[in-house]
N, CA, C and O of each residue as an XYZ file, in Angstrom:
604
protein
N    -116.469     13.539     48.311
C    -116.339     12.103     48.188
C    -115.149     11.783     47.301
O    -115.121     12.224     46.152
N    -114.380     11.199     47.678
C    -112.861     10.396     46.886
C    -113.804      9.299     46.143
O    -114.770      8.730     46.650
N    -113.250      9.118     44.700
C    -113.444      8.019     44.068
C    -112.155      7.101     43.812
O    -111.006      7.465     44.061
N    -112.488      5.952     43.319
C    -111.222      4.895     43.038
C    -111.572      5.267     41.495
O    -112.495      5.336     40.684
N    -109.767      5.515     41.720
C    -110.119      5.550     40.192
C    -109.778      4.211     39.118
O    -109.334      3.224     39.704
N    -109.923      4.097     37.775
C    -109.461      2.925     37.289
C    -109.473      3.453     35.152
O    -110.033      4.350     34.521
N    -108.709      2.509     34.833
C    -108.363      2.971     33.682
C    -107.847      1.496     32.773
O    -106.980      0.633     32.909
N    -109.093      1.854     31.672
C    -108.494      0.232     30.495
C    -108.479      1.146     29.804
O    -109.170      2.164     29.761
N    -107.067      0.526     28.810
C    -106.408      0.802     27.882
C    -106.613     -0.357     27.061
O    -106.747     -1.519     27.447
N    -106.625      0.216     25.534
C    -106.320     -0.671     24.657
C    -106.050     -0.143     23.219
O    -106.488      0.977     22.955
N    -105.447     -0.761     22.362
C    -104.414     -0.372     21.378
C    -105.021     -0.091     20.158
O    -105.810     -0.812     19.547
N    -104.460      1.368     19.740
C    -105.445      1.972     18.360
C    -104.410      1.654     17.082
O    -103.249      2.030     17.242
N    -104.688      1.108     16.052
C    -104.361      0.760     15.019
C    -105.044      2.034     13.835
O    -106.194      2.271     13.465
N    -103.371      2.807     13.423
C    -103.701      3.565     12.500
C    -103.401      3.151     10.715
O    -102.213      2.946     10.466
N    -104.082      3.063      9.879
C    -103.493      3.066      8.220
C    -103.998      4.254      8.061
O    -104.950      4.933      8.445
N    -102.447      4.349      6.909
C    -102.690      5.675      6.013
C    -102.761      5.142      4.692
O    -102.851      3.914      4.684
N    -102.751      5.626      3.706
C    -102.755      5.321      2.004
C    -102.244      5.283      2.278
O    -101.809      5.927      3.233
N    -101.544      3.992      1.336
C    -100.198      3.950      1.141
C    -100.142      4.186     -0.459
O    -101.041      4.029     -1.284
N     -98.716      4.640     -0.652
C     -98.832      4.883     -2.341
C     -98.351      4.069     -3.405
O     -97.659      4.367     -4.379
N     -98.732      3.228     -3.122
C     -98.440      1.693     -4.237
C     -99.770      0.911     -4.054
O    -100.691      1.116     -3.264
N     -99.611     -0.041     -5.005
C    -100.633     -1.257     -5.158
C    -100.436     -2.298     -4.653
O     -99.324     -2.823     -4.596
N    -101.693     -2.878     -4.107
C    -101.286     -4.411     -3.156
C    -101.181     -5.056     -3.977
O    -101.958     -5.048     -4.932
N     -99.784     -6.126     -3.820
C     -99.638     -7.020     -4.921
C    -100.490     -8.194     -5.003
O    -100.232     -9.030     -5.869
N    -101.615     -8.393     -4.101
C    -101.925     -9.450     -3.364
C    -103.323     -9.413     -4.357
O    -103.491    -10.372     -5.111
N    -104.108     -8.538     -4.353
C    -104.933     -8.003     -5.056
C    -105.220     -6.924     -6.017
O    -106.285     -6.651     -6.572
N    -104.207     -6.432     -6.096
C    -104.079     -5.626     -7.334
C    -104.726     -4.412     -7.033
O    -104.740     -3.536     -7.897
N    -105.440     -4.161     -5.587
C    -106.312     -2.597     -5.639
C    -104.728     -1.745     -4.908
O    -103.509     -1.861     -5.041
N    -105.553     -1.013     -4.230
C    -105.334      0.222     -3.655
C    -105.013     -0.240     -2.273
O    -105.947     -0.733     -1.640
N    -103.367     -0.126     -1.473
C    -103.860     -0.754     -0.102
C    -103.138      0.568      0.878
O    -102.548      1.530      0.387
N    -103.365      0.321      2.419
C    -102.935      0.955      3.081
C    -101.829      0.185      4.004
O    -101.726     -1.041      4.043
N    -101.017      1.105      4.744
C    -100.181      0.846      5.595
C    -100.381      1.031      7.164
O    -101.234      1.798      7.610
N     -99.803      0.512      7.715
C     -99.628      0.831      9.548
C     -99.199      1.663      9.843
O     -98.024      1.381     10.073
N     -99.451      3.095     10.104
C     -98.861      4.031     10.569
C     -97.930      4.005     11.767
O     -98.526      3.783     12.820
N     -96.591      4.180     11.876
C     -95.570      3.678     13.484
C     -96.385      4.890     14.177
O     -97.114      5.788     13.757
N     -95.823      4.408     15.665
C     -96.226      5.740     16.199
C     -96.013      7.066     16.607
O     -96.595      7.747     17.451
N     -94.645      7.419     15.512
C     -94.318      8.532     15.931
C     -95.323      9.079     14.671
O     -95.994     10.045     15.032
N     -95.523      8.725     13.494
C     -96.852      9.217     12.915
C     -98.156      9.545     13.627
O     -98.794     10.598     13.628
N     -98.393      8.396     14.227
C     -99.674      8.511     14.990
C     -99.870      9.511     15.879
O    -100.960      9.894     16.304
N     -98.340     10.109     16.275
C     -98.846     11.129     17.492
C     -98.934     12.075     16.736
O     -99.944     12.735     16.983
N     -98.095     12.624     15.568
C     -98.345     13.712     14.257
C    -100.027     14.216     14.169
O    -100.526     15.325     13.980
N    -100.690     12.722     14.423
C    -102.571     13.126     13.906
C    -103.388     12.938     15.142
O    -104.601     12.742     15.079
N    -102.495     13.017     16.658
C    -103.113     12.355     17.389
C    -104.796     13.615     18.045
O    -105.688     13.328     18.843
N    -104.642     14.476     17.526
C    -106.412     15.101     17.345
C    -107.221     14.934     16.744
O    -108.345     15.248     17.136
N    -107.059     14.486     15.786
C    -107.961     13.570     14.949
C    -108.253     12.313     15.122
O    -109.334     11.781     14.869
N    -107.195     11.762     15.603
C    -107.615     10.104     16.196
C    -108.118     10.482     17.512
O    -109.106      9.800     17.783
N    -107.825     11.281     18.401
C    -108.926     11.391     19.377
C    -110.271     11.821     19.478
O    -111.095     11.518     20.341
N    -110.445     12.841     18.127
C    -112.080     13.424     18.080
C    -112.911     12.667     17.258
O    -114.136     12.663     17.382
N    -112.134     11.852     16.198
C    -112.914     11.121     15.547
C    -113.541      8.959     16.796
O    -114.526      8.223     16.852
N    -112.164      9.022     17.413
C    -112.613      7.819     18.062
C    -113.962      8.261     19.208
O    -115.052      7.690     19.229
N    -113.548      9.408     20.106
C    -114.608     10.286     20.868
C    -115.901     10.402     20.399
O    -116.866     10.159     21.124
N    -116.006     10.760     19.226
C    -117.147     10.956     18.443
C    -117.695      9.402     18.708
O    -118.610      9.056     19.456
N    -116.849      8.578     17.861
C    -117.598      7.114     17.936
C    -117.962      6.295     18.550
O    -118.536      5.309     18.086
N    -117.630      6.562     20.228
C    -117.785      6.431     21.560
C    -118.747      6.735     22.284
O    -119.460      5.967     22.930
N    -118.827      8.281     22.178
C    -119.569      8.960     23.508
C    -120.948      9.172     22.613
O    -120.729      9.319     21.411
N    -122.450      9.212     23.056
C    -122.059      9.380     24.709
C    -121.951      7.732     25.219
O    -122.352      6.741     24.608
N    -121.507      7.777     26.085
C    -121.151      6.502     27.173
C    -121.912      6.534     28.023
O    -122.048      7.473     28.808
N    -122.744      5.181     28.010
C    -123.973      5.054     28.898
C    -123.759      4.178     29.686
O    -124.227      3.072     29.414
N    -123.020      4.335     30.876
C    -122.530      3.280     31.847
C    -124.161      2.612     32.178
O    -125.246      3.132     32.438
N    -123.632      1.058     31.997
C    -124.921      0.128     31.995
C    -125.863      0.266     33.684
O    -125.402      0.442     34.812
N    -126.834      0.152     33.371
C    -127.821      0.118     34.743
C    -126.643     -0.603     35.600
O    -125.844      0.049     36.272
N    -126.619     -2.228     35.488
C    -126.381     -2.874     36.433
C    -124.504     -2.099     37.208
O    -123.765     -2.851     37.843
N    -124.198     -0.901     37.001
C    -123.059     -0.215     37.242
C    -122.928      0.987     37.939
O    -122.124      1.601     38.640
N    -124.467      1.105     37.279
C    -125.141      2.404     38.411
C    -124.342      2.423     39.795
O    -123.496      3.316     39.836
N    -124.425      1.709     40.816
C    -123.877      2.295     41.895
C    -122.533      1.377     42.450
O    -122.210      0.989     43.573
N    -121.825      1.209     40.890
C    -120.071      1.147     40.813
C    -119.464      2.149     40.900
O    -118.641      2.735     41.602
N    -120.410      2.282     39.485
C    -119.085      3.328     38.594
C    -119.967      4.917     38.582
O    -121.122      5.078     38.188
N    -119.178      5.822     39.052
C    -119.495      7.239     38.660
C    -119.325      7.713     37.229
O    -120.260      8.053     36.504
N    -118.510      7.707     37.014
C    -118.099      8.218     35.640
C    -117.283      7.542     34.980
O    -116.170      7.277     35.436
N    -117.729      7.102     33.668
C    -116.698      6.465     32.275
C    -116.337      7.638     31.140
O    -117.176      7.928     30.288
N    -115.272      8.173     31.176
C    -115.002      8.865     29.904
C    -113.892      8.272     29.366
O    -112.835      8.164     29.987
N    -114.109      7.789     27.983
C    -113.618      7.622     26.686
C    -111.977      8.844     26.512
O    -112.244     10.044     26.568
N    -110.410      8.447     26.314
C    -109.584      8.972     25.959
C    -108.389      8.230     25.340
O    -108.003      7.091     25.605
N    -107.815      9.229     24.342
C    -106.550      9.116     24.032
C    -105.462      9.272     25.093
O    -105.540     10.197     25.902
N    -104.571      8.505     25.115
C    -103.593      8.747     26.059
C    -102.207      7.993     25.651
O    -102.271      6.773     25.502
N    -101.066      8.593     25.480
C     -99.705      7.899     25.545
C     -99.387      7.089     27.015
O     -99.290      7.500     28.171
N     -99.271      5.736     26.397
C     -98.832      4.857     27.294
C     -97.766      4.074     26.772
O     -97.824      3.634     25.624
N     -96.254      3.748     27.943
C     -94.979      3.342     27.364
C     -95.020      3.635     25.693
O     -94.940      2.767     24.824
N     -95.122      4.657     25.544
C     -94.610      5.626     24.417
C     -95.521      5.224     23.012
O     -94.946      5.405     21.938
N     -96.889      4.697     22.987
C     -97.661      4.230     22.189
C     -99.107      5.220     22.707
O     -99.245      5.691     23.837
N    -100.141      5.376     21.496
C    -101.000      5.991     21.921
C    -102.104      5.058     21.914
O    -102.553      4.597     20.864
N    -102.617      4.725     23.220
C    -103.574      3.946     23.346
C    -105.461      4.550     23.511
O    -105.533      5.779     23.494
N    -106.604      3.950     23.630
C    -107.737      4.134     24.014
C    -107.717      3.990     25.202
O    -107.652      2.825     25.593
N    -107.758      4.991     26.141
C    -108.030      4.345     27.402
C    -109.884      5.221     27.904
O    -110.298      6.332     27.574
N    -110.486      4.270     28.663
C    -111.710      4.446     29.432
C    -111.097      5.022     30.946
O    -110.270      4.290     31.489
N    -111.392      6.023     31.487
C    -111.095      6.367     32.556
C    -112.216      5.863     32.960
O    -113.228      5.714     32.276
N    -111.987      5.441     34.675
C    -113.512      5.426     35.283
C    -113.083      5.779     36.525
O    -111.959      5.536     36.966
N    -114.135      6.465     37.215
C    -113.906      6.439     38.684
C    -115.505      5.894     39.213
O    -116.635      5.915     38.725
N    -114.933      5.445     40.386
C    -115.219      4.107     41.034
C    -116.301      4.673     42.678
O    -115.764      5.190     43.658
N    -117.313      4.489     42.609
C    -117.676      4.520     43.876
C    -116.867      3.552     45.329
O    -117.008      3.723     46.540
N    -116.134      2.672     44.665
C    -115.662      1.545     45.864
C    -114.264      0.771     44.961
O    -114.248      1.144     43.788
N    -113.574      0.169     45.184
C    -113.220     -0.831     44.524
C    -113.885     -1.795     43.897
O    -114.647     -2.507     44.551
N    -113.711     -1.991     42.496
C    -114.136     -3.300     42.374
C    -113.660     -4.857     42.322
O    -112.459     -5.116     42.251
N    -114.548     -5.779     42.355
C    -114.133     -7.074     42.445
C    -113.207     -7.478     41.162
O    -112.779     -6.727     40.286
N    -113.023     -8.892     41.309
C    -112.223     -9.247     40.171
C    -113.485     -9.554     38.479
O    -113.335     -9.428     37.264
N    -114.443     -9.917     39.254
C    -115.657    -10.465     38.685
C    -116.416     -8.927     38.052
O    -116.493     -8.703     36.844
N    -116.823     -8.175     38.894
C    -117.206     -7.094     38.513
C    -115.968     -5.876     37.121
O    -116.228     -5.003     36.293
N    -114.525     -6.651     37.677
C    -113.801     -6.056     36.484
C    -114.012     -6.420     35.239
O    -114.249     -5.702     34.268
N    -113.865     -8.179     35.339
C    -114.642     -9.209     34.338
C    -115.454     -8.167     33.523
O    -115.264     -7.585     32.455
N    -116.317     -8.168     34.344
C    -118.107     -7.629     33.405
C    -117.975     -6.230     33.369
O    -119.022     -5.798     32.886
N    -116.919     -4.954     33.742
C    -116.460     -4.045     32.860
C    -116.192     -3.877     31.728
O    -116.669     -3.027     30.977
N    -115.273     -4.805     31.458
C    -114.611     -4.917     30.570
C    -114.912     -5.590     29.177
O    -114.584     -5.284     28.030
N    -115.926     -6.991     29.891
C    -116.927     -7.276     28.951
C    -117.589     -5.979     28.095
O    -117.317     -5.628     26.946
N    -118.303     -5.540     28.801
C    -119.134     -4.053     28.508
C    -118.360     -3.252     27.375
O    -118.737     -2.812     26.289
N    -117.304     -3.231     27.942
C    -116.147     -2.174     27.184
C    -115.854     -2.554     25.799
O    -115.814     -1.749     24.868
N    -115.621     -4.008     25.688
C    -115.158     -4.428     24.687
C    -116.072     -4.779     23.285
O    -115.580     -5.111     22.206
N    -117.724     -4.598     23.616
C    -118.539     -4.558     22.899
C    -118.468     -3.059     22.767
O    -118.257     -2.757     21.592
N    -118.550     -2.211     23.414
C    -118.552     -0.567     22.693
C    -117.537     -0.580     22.299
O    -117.491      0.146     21.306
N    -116.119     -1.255     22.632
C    -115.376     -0.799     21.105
C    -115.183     -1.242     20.253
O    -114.247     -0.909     19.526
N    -116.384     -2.615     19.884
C    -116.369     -2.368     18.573
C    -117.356     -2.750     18.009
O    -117.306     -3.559     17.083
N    -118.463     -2.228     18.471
C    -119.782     -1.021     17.495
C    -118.802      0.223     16.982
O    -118.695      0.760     15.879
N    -118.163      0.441     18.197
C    -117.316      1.900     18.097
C    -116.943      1.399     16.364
O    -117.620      1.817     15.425
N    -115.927      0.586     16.212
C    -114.994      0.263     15.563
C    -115.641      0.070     14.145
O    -115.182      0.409     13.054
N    -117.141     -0.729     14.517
C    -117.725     -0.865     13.019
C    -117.601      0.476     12.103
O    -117.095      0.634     10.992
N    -118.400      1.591     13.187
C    -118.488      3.278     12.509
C    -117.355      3.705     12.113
O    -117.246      4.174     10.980
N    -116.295      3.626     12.966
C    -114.851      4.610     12.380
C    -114.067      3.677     11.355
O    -113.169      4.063     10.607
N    -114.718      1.985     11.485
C    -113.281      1.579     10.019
C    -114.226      2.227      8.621
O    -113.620      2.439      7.570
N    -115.434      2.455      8.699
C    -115.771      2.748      6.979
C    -115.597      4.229      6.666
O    -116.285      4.716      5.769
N    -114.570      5.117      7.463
C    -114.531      6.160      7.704
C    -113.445      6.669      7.356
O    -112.441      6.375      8.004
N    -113.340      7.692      6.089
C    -111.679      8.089      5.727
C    -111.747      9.482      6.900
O    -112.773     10.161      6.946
N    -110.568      9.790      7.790
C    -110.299     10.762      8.457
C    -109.631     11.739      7.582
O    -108.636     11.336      6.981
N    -109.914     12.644      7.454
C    -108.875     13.894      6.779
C    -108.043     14.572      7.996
O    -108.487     15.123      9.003
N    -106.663     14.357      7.585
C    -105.892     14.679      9.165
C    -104.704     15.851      8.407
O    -104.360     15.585      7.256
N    -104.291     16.735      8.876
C    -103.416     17.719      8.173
C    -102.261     17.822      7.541
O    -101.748     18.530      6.674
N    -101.827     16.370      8.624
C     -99.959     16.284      8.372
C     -99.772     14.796      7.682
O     -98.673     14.583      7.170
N    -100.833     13.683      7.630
C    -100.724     12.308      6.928
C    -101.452     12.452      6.022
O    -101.246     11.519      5.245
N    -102.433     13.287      5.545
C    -103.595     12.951      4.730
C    -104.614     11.931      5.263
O    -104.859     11.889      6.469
N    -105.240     11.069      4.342
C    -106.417     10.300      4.796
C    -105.865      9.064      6.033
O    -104.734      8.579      6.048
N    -106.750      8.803      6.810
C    -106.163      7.817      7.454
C    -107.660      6.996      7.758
O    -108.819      7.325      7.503
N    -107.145      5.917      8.345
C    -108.441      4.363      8.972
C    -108.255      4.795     10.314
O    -107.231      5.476     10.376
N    -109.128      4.619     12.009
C    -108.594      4.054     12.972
C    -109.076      2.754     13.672
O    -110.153      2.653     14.259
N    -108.266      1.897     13.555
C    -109.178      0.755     13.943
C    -108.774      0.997     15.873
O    -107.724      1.299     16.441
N    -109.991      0.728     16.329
C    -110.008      0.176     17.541
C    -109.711     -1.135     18.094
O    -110.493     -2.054     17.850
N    -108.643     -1.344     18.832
C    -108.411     -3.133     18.875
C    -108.437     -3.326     20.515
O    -107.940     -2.598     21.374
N    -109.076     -4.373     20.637
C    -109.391     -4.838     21.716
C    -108.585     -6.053     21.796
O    -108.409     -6.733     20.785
N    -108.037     -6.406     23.029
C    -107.104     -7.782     23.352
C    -107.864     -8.149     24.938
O    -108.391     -7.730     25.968
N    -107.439     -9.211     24.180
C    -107.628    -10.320     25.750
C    -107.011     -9.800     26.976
O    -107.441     -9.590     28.110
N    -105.562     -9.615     26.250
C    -103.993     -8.942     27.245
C    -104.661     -7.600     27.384
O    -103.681     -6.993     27.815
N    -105.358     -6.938     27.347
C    -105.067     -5.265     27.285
C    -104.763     -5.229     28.899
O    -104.771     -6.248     29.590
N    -104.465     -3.779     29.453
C    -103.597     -3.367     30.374
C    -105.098     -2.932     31.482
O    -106.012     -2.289     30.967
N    -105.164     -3.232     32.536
C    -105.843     -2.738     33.197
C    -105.147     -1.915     34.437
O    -104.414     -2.495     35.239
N    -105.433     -0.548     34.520
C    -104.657      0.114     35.675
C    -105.490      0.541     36.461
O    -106.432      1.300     36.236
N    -105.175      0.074     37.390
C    -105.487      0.873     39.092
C    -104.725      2.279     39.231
O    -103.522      2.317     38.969
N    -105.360      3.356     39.611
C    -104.835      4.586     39.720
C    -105.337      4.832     41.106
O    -106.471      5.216     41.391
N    -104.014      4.469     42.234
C    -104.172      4.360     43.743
C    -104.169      5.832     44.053
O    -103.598      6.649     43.331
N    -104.678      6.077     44.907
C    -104.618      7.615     45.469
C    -103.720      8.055     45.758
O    -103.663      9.213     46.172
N    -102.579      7.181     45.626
C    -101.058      8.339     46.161
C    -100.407      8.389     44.980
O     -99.379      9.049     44.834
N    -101.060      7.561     43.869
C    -100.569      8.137     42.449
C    -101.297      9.364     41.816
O    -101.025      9.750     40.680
N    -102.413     10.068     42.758
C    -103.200     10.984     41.722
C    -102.894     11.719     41.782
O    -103.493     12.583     41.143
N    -101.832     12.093     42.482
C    -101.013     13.985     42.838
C    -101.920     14.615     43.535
O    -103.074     14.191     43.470
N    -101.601     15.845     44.416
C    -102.407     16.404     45.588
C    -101.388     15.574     47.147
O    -100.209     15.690     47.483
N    -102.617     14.737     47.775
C    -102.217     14.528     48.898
C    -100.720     13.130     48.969
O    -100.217     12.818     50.049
């Protein structure tokens, strides 16, 4: 059986310590990691977001959409994003993408509650945050069958 496949992305926000004081409040603050940092720790931002993800319990009412949702890191136009792979018993509607994505955007962020109170120990930045961010805009891709390589 061929599935359709399909894939939301959306944008991971890394801080590291930073090594000064916020002038704003006087504590301890962190910075935005760019992303050529981010790809430096990008196993740790994938096992720790994975962790805070899976398992992934594609909802009843999806049962006979969606085959499989797995949770990944992935470089997209040169940024490392969250993307949900799914493959698809059929195409779905525009409405049924709707209420994917709905779905999606509440697991990432329960996800998000667990991993922001969470210092990561990563090898090459030291401690880091990952926030999970969800947008209105995020990228939704269709992955047509003559893009999947093979036939």
């Amino acid at each position: 059986m061929k599935f359709i496949k399909l894939k939301l992305f959306s944008p991971i926000i890394v801080k590291g310590e930073a090594p000064y004081e916020n002038p704003w409040d006087g504590g301890d603050d962190y910075r935005i990691l760019i992303e050529r940092e981010k790809k430096k720790c990008r196993n740790e931002i994938y096992v720790s977001s994975y962790n805070a993800l899976t398992p992934v319990f594609i909802p009843q009412c999806f049962e006979r959409r969606i085959y499989s949702a797995v949770p990944v890191v992935e470089e997209k136009d040169g940024k490392l994003m969250l993307c949900l792979n799914c493959e698809c018993y059929r195409t779905l509607s525009e409405s049924e993408i709707d209420e994917l994505c709905g779905w999606w955007e509440n697991t990432v962020v329960e996800a998000n509650e667990r991993l922001r109170k969470n210092k990561i120990k990563t090898k090459k930045l030291g401690r880091i945050f990952i926030y999970l961010w969800f947008m209105k805009s995020w990228t939704i891709e269709p992955v047509f069958p003559a893009n999947q390589g093979g036939r």
